[in-house]
C-alpha positions as CSV (number, residue, x, y, z in Angstrom):
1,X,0.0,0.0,0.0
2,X,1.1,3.3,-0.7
3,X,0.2,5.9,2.0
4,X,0.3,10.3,1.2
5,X,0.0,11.9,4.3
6,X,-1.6,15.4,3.5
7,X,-1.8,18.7,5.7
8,X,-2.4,21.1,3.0
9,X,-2.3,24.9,5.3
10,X,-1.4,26.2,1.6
11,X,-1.6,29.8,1.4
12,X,-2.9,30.5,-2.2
13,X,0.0,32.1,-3.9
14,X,-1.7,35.2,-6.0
15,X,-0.1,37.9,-8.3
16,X,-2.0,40.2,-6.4
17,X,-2.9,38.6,-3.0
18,X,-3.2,35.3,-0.8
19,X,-6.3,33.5,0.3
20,X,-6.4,30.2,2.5
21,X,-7.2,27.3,1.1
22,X,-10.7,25.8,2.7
23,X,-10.6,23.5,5.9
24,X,-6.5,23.3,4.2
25,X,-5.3,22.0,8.0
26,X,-7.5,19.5,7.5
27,X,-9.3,19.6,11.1
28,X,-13.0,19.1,10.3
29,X,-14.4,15.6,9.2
30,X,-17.5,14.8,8.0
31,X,-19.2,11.3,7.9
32,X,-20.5,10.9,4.1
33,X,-23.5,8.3,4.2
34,X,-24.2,6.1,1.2
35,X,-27.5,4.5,0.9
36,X,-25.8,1.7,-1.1
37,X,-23.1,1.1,1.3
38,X,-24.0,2.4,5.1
39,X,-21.7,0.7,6.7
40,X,-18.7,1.7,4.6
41,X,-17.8,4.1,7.4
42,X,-16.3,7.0,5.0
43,X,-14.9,10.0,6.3
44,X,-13.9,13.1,4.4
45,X,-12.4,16.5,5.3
46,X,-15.2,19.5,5.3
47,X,-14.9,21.0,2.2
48,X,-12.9,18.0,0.1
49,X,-14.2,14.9,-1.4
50,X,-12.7,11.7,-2.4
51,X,-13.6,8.7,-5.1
52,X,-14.3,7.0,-2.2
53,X,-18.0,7.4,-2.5
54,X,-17.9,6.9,-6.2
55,X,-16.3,3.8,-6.1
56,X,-18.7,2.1,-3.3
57,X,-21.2,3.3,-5.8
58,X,-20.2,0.6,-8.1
59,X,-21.7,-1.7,-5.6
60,X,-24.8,-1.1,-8.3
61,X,-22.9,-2.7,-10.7
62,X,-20.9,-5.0,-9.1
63,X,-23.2,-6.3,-5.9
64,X,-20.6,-8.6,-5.0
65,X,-17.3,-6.6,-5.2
66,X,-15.0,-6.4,-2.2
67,X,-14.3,-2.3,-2.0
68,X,-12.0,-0.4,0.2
69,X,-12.0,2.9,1.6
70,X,-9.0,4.9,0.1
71,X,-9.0,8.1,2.5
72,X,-9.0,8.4,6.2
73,X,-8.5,10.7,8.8
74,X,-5.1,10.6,10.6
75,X,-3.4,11.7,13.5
76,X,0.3,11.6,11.7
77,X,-0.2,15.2,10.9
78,X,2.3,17.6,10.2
79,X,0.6,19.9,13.2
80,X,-2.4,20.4,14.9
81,X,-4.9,17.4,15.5
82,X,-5.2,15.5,11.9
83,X,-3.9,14.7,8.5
84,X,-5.6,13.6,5.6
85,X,-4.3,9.5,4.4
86,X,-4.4,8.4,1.6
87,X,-4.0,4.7,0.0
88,X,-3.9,3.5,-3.1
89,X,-5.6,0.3,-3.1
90,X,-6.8,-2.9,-5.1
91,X,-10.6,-2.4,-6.1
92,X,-11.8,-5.9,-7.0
93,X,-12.3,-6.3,-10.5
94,X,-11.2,-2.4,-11.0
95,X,-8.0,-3.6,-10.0
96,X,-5.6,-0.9,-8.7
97,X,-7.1,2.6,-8.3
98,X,-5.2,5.5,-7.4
99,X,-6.5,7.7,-4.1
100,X,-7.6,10.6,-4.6
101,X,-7.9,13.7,-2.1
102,X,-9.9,16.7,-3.9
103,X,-11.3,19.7,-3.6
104,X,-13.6,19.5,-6.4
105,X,-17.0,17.1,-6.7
106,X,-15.4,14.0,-8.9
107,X,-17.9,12.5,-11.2
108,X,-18.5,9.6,-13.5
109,X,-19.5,9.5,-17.3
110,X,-21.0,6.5,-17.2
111,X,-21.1,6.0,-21.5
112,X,-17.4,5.7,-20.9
113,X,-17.1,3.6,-17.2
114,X,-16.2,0.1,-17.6
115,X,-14.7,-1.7,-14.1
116,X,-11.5,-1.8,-16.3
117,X,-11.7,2.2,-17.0
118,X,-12.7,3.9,-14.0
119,X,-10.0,6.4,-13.9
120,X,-10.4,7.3,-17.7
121,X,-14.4,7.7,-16.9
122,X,-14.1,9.8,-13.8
123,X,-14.0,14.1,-13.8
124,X,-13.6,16.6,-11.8
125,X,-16.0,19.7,-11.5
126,X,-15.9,23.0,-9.1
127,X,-13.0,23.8,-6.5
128,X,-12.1,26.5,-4.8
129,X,-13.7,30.1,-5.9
130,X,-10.9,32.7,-6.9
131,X,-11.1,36.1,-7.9
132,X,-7.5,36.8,-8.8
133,X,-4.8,34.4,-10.5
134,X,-3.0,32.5,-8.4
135,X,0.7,31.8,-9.1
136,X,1.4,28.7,-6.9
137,X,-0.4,26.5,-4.1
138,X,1.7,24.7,-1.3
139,X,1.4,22.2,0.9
140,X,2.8,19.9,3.1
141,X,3.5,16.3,2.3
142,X,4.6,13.2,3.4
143,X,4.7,10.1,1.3
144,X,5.7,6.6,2.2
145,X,5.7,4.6,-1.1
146,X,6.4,1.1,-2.7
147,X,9.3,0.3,-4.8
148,X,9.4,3.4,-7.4
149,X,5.9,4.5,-7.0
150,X,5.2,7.8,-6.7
151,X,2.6,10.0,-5.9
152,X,1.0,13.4,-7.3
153,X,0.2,16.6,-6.5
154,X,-1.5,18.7,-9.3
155,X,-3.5,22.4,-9.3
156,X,-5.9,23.4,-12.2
157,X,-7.2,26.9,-12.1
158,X,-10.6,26.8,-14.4
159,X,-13.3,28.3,-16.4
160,X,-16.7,26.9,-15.0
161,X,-18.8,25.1,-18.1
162,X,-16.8,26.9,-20.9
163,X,-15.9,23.7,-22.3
164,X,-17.1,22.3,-25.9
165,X,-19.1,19.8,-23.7
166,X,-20.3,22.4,-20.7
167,X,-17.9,21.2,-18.1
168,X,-15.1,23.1,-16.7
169,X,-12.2,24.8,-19.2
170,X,-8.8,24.2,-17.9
171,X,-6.7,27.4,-18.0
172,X,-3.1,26.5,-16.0
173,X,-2.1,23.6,-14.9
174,X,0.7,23.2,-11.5
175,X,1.7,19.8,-11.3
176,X,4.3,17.9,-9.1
177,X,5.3,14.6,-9.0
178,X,6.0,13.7,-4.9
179,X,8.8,10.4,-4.8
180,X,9.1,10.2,-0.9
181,X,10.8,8.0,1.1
182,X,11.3,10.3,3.7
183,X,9.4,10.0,7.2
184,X,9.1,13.5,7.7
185,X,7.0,16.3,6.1
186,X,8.0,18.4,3.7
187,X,6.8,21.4,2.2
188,X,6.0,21.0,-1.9
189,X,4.7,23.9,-4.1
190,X,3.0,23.7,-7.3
191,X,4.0,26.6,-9.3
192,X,1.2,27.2,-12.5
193,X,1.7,27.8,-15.4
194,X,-1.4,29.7,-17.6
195,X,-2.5,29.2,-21.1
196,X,-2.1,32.6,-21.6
197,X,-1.5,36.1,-20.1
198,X,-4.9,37.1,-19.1
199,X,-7.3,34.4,-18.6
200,X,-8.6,34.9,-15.2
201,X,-9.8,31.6,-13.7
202,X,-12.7,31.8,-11.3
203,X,-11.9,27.8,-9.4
204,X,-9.2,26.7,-8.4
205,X,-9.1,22.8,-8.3
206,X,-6.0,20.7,-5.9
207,X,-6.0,17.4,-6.3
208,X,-3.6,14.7,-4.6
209,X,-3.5,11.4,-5.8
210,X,-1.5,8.1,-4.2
């Protein structure tokens, strides 16, 4: 199992100011009920979601699959009272799915969702509201991998529903890949990049991913 430790206190690095990053310290849980799956027991930071729920939803189509939560809330935090965990796990017949910590709402497009092609079938839509561009996010990390695994740490500032297809148009895009090994925390920045010289996003979508 590979295990990303997250206590994302970012400050929002603008060109022309800083905001916080929502519940970033990751200090208030909620408990997200599924009708499908009561007693899967998951737990998600206020503010951030997970593909957790999305994958116990499977359960529709696979009544028999064996599935495992992928985020959890831990007291291996870099300060305060809690971290968020993630683990990359095997998902029955989905085999191997990445975990993934968001603060968007992940989706599925279920003309493309097979159990092989989860990943490829799953988006992303909102995030954090921004009024300003943001030049980098940071956040502290600790990741405790197999082998040469690695994990990853990616920002997208977006256009709500300007896509060809009404979803979200991604302007930028901050992306860095986290190796580990190291039992400590340390501090990671994503630096974006923009399409251009004046779009002007209005979300701001962090993702991390074991």
């Amino acid at each position: 199992m590979r295990k990303l430790f997250i206590f994302a206190t970012a400050l929002l690095g603008s060109f022309c100011s800083q905001a916080q990053i929502t519940n970033g310290d990751m200090e208030e849980w909620r408990p997200v009920p599924l009708s499908i799956a009561p007693s899967a027991g998951i737990m998600l930071p206020q503010n951030w979601n997970s593909t957790d729920s999305l994958i116990f939803s499977a359960l529709y189509v696979f009544p028999s699959a064996n599935f495992s939560r992928q985020v959890y809330q831990s007291t291996n935090a870099h300060s305060g009272n809690f971290a968020a965990e993630i683990i990359t796990k095997k998902q029955d017949t989905m085999g191997i799915l990445p975990g993934v910590l968001t603060n968007t709402t992940p989706a599925i497009d279920m003309s493309l969702f097979t159990g092989a092609n989860a990943t490829e079938a799953t988006y992303f839509t909102g995030g954090l509201p921004v009024t300003s561009r943001v030049s980098a996010v940071n956040a502290w990390l600790k990741y405790l991998p197999q082998g040469n695994d690695t994990a990853i740490f990616i920002v997208h500032p977006v256009l709500s529903g300007m896509a060809s297809d009404g979803r979200d148009s991604v302007v930028g895009s901050g992306f860095v890949r986290i190796f580990g090994g190291d039992t400590s925390y340390n501090l990671v920045t994503a630096n974006i990049t923009y399409i251009d010289a004046t779009v002007q996003p209005d979300y701001l979508q962090i993702s991390f991913i074991s």
